[in-house]
MARRO-591225 format. One record per residue (C-alpha): x, y, z; residue in one letter. Coordinates in nm, 4 decimals. Each point is the difference from the previous one (the first is absolute). Layout:
BEGIN
          X          Y          Z   aa
          X          Y          Z    A
...
END
This chain:
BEGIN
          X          Y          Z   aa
    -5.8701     4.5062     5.4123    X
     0.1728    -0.0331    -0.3373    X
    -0.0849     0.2297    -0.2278    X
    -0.1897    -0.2662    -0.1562    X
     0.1311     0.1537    -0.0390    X
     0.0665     0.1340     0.3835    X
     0.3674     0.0678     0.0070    X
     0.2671     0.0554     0.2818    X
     0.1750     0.2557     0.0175    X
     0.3376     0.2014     0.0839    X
     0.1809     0.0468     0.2775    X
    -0.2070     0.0343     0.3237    X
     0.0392     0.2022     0.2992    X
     0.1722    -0.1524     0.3389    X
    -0.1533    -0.0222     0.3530    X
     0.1850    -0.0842     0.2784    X
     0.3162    -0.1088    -0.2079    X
    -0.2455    -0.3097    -0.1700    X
    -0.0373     0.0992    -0.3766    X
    -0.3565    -0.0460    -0.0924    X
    -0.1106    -0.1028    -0.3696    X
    -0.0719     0.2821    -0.1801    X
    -0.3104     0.0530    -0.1869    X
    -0.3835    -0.1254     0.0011    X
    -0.0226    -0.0742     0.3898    X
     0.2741     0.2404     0.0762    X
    -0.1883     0.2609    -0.1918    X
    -0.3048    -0.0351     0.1853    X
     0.0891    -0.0349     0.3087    X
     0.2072     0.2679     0.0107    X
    -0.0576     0.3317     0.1582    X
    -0.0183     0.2202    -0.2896    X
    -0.0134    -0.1347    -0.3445    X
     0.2621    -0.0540    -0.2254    X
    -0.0810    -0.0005    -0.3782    X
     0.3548    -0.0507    -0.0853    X
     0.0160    -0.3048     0.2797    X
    -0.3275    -0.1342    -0.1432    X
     0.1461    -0.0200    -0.3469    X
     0.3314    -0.1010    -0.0310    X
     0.1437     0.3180    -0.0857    X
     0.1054     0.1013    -0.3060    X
     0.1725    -0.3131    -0.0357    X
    -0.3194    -0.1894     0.0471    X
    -0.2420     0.1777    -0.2707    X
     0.2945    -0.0876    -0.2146    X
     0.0427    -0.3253     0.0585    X
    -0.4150    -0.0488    -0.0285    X
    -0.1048     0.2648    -0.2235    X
     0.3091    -0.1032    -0.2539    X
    -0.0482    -0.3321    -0.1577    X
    -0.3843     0.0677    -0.0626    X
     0.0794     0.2991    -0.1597    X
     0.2621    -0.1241    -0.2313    X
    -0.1829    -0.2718    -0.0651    X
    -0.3687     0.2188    -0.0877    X
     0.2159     0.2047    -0.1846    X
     0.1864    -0.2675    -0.2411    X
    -0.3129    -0.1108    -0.1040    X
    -0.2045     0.3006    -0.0722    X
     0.2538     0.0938    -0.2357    X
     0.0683    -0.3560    -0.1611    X
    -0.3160    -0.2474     0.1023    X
     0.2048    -0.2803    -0.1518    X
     0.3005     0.0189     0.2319    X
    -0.1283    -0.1946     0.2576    X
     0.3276    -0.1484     0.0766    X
     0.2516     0.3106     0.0100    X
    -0.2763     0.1438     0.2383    X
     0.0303    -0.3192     0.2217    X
     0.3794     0.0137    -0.0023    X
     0.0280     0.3378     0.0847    X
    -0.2536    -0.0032     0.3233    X
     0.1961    -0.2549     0.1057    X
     0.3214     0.1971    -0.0352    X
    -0.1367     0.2942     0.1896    X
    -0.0357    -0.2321     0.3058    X
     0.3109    -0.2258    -0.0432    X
     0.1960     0.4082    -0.0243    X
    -0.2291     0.0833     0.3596    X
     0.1395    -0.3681     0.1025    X
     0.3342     0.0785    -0.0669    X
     0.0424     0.3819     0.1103    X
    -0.1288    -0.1242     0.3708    X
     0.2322    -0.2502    -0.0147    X
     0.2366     0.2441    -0.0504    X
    -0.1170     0.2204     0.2660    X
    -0.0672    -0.3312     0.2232    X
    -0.2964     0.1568     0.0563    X
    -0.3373    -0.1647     0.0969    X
    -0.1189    -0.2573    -0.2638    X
    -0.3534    -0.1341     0.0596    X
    -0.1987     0.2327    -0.1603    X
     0.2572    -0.0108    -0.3720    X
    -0.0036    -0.3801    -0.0070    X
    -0.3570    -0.0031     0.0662    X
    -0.0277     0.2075    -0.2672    X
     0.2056    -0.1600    -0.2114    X
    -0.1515    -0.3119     0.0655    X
    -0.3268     0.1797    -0.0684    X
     0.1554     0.1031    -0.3048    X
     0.1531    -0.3381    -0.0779    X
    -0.3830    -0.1921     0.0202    X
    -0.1380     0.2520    -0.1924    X
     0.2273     0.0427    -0.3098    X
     0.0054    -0.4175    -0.0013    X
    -0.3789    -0.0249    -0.0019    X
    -0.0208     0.3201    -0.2879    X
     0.2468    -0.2433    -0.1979    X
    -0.1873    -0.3062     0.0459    X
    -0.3184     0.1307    -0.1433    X
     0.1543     0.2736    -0.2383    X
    -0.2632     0.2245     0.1379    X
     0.1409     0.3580     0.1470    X
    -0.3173     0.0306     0.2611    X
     0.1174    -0.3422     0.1471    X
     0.2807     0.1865     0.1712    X
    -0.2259     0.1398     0.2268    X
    -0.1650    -0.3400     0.1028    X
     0.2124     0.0062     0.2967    X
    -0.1219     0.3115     0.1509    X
    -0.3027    -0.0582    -0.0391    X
    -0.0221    -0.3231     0.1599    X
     0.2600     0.1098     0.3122    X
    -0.3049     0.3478     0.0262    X
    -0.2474    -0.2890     0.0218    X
     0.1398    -0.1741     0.2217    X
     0.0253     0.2855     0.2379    X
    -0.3392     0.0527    -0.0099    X
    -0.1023    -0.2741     0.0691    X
     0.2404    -0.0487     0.3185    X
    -0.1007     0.3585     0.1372    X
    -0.3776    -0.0462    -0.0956    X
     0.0374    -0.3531     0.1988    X
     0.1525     0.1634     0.3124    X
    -0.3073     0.2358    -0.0351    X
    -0.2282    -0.3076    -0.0047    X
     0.1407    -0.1850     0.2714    X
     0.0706     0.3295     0.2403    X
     0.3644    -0.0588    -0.0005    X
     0.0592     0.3484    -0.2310    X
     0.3716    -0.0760    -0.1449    X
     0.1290     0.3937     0.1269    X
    -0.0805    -0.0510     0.3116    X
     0.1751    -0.3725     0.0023    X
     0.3122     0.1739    -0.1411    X
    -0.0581     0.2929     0.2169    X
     0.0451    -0.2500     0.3217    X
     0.2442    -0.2347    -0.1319    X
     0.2405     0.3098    -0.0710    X
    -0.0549     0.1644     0.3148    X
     0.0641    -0.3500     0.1698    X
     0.3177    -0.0123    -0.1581    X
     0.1376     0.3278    -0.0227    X
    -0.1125     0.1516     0.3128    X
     0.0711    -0.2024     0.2168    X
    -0.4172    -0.1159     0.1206    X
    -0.0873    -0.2980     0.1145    X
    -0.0022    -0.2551    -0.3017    X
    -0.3478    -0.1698     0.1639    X
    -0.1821     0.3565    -0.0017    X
     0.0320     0.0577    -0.3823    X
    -0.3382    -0.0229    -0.0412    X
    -0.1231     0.1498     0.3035    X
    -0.1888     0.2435    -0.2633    X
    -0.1970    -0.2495    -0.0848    X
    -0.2171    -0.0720     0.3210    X
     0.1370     0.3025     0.2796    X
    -0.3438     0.2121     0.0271    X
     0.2574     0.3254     0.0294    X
     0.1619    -0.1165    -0.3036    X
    -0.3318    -0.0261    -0.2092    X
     0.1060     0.3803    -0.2210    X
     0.3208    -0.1730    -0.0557    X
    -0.2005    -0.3183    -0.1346    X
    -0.2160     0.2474    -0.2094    X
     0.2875     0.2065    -0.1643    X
     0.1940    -0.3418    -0.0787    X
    -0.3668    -0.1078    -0.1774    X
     0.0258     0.3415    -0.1994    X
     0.3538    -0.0472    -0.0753    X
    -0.0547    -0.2972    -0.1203    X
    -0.2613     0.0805    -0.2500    X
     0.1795     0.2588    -0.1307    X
     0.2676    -0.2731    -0.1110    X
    -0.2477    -0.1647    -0.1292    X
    -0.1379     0.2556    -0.2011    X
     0.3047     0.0610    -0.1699    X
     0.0441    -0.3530    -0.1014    X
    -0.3870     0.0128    -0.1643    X
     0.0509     0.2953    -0.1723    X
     0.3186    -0.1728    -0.1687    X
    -0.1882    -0.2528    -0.1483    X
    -0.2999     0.1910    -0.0577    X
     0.2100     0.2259    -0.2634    X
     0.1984    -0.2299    -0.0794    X
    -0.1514    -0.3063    -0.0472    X
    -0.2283     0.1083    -0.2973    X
     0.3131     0.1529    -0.1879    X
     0.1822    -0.3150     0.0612    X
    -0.3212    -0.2116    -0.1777    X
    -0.0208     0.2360    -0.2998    X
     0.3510    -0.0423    -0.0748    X
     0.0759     0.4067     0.0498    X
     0.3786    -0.0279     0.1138    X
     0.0646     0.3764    -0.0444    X
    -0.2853     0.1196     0.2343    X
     0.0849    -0.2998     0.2366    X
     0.3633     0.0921    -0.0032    X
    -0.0725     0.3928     0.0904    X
    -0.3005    -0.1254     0.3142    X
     0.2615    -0.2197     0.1372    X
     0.2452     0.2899     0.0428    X
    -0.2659     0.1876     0.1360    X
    -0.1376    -0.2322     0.1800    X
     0.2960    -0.1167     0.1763    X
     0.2361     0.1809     0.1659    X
    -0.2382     0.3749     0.0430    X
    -0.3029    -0.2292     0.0986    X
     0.2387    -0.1477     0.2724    X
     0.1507     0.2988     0.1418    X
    -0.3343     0.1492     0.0052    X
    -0.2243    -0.3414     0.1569    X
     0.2774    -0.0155     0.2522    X
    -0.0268     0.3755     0.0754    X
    -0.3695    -0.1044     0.1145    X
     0.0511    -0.3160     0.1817    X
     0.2485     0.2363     0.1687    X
    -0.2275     0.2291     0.1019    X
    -0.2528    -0.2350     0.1444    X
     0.2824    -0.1863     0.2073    X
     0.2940     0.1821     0.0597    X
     0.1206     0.0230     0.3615    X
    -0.1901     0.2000     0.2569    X
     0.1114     0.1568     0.3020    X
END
């Protein structure tokens, strides 16, 4: 789950000499929670917090330098691009980001309107919720799909019994939690768009700059603290 804004993360830890991806699914599934593994480290609130920042800043001092606010976001994340590169470190979540980034600035300079760089997150948060309300509606909740699927292939289960949680009568608290977990996500993702969405209509780019820091990476950490909590591994 991309920080749709869902991001992945840092290094992860190692079982059984198989690295696992670090992050969202390895955060939860985890036996004690990580904050620092659920956001990227300090190298990941950089890399995310960063070019929103710059860019909220640039323009609440000078409204009419759209364009020197669009270059520099996008030089925050082509620097993040180039110091993993440099550090041949992991590079999903900084492209992503810089693509992010990239989609964003283009569709702000297309329009000439500052708000329209935030578009994109709004429409990625919306499309989260409506993929984790779905797999609400059709019983199928998405944690408990990635739950199986990365126990299937980490863990070495059987691949056919991924979804044994979905229909094993001793599995039916596991079924619940995943529900739980599940609306948790997709809490987060409503609450996103119902802040804001509003801002983003009225045109308020300094307000809707300072929720989506707020809104991002802290609501993350803490949403995935929770889903944590209802599903993390039990002895």
């Amino acid at each position: 789950m991309s920080r749709g804004h869902a991001p992945e993360q840092g290094p992860g830890a190692r079982e059984e000499g198989l690295a696992r991806p670090s992050g969202g699914l390895d955060a939860i599934s985890a036996q004690a929670f990580d904050v620092s593994t659920a956001v990227g480290g300090w190298r990941g609130i950089i890399e995310s917090v960063a070019p929103t920042l710059i860019f909220v800043t640039i323009v609440a001092l000078r409204p009419s330098a759209l364009i020197p606010a669009l270059v520099a976001s996008l030089a925050i994340s082509v620097v993040g691009l180039v110091a993993r590169l440099a550090a041949r470190q992991g590079l999903t979540q900084v492209i992503g980001g810089a693509a992010l980034a990239a989609i964003s600035a283009a569709w702000a300079w297309r329009t000439g309107k500052a708000e329209d760089f935030y578009i994109t997150g709004l429409l990625i948060n919306a499309g989260w919720l409506a993929l984790t309300a779905g797999s609400l509606a059709l019983r199928w909740p998405l944690v408990g799909v990635l739950m199986g699927l990365w126990r299937a292939t980490t863990d070495g289960e059987d691949g056919a019994g991924w979804a044994s949680w979905r229909k094993d009568p001793a599995l039916r608290a596991d079924r619940r939690r995943y529900t739980w977990g599940t609306a948790v996500l997709a809490g987060m993702f409503a609450l996103r768009l119902v802040i804001e969405l509003p801002l983003y209509l009225a045109g308020a780019v300094g307000p809707l700059g300072a929720a989506r820091i707020i809104l991002g990476l802290p609501l993350y950490a803490l949403t995935l603290w929770i889903v944590w909590l209802l599903v993390r591994p039990r002895d």
